[in-house]
C-alpha positions in Angstrom: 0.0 0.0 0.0 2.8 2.3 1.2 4.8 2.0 -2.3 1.3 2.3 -4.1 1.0 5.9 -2.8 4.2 7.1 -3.4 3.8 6.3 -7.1 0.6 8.0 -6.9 1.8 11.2 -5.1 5.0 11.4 -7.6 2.7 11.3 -10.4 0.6 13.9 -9.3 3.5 16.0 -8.2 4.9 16.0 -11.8 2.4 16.0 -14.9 1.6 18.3 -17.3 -1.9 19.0 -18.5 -2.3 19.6 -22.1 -6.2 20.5 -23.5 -6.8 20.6 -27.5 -8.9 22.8 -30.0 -8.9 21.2 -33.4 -9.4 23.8 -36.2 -12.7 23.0 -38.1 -15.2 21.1 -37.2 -15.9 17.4 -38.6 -19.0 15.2 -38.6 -21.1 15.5 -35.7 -20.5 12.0 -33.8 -17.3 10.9 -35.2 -14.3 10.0 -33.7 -11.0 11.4 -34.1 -7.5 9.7 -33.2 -5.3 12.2 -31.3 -1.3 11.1 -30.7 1.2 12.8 -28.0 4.5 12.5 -28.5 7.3 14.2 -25.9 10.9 14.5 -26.4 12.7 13.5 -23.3 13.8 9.9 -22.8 11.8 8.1 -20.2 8.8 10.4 -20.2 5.6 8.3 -20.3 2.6 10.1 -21.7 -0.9 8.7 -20.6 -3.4 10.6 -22.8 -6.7 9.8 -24.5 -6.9 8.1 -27.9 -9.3 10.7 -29.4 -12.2 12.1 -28.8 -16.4 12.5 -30.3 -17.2 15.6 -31.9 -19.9 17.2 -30.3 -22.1 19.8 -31.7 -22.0 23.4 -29.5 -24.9 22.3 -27.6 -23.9 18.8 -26.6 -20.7 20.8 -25.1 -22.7 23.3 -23.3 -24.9 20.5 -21.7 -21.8 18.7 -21.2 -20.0 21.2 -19.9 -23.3 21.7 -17.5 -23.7 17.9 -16.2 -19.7 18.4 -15.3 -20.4 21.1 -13.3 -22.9 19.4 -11.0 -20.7 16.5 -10.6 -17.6 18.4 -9.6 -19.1 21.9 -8.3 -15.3 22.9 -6.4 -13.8 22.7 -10.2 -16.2 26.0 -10.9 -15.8 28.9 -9.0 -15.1 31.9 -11.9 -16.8 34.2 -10.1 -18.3 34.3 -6.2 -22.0 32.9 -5.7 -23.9 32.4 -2.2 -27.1 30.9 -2.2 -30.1 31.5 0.7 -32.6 29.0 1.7 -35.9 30.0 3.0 -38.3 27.4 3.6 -41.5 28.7 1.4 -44.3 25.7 1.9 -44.7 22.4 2.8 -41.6 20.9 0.8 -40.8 23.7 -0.8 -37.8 26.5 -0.3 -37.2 29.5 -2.1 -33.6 30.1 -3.2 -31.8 32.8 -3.0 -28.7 32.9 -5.5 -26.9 35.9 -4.9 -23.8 37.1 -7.5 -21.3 40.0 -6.8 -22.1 42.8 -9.2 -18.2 43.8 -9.9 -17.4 39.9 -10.6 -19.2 39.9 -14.0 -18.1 41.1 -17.5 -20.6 44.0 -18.0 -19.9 45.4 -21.5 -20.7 48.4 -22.9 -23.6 48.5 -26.0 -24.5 52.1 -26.5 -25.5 53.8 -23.5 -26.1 50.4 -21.7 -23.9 48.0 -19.9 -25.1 44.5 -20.3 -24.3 40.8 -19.3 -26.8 37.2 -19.6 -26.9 34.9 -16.9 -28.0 31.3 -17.2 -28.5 29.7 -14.0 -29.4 26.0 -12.9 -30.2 24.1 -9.9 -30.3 20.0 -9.1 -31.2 18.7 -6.0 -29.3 15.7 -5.7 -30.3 12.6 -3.4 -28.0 10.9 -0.5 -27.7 7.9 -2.9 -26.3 10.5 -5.8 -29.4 10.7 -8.2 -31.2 13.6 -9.2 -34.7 14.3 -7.6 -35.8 15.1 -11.1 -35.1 14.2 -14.6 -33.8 17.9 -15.4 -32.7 20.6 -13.6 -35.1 21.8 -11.3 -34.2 25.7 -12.1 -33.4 27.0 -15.2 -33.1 30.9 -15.8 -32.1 32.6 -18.6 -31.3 37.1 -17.8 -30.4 39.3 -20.1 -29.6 42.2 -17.8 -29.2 45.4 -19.2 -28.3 49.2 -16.9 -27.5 52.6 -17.6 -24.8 54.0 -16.5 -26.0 54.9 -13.2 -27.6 51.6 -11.9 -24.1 50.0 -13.6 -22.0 52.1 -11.2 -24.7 51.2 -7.9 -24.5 47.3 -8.8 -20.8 47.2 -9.0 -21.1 47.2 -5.0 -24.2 45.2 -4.6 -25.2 41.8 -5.7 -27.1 40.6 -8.0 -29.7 38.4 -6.7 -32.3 35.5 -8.7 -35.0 34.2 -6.7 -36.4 30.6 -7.4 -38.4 27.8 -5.4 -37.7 24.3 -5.3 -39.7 21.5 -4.0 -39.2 17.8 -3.5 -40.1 14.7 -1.3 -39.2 14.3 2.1 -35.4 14.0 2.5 -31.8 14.9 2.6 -30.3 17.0 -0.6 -27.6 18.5 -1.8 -28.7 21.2 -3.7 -26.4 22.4 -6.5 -26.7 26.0 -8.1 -24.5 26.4 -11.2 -24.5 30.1 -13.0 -22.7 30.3 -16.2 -22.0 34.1 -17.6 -23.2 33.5 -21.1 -20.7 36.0 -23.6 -17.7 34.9 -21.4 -18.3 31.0 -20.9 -17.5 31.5 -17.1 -19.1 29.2 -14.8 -19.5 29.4 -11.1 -21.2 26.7 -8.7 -22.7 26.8 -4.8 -23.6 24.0 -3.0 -26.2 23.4 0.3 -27.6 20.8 1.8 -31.0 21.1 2.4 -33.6 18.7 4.2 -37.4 18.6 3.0 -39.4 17.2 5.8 
């Protein structure tokens, strides 16, 4: 066991980790063969044989499904959540954004962003309480300069409510900034009695 984890903790102690765009897009669905070669003597490359093609959407909704399974991987920006109870098995969320973390940009006399957030409650035994996300938001949010100015030291807060069966969740919250493709996630636990 001991000479098990010293291999692994020299491996992760010295990797690099290499990501690739290919330049035009092929057939939606096929596969493509992807070789890494290195220099040095000795190194030993452990890398993918290829990969599918997905079409823009499957990536986004890829993209989205990776973010619920590892939420500490996607934290672009800072996002809080409040739970309020709101009903018999039902809570309101709360999902509040700082104002000065996003990418405002400036169209005419208007400084705009669009938010897309999600939520999934997620069982003790790891399965969704739905079959889709329970939230789904899309914002356009667009200020003059004024309000622009005022929300760079407030947050921006979306309200939603959620309802399940009786139980213990983990509720997952994942915003993604739409023009910039930055993703932030919160996490609760939550009981519905």
């Amino acid at each position: 066991l001991a000479a098990g984890l010293s291999r692994a903790y020299r491996d992760m102690s010295r990797y690099y980790l290499l990501a690739y765009r290919p330049g035009s897009r092929k057939k939606k669905g096929s596969f493509h063969e992807i070789e890494v070669k290195v220099a040095p003597k000795g190194a030993q490359v452990r890398a993918r044989r290829g990969y599918l093609e997905e079409s823009p959407k499957e990536s986004v909704q890829a993209t989205l499904l990776n973010a619920v399974s590892h939420p500490d991987l996607y934290r672009s920006f800072p996002v809080s959540l409040q739970l309020n109870p709101s009903g018999k098995r039902k809570f309101r969320i709360n999902v509040a954004i700082p104002g000065r973390k996003l990418a405002f940009h400036q169209k005419e006399d208007q400084w705009v962003d669009q938010l897309e957030i999600y939520a999934v409650l997620i069982d003790e035994d790891g399965q969704w309480a739905s079959k889709k996300f329970q939230v789904m938001k899309n914002y356009t949010i667009e200020l003059n300069a004024e309000t622009y100015r005022r929300i760079l030291d407030q947050d921006l807060v979306s309200q939603a409510e959620i309802q399940a069966q009786p139980g213990r969740y983990e509720l997952v919250v994942v915003v993604k900034e739409t023009p910039t493709g930055a993703i932030a996630t919160a996490q609760k636990v939550v009981e519905f009695l």
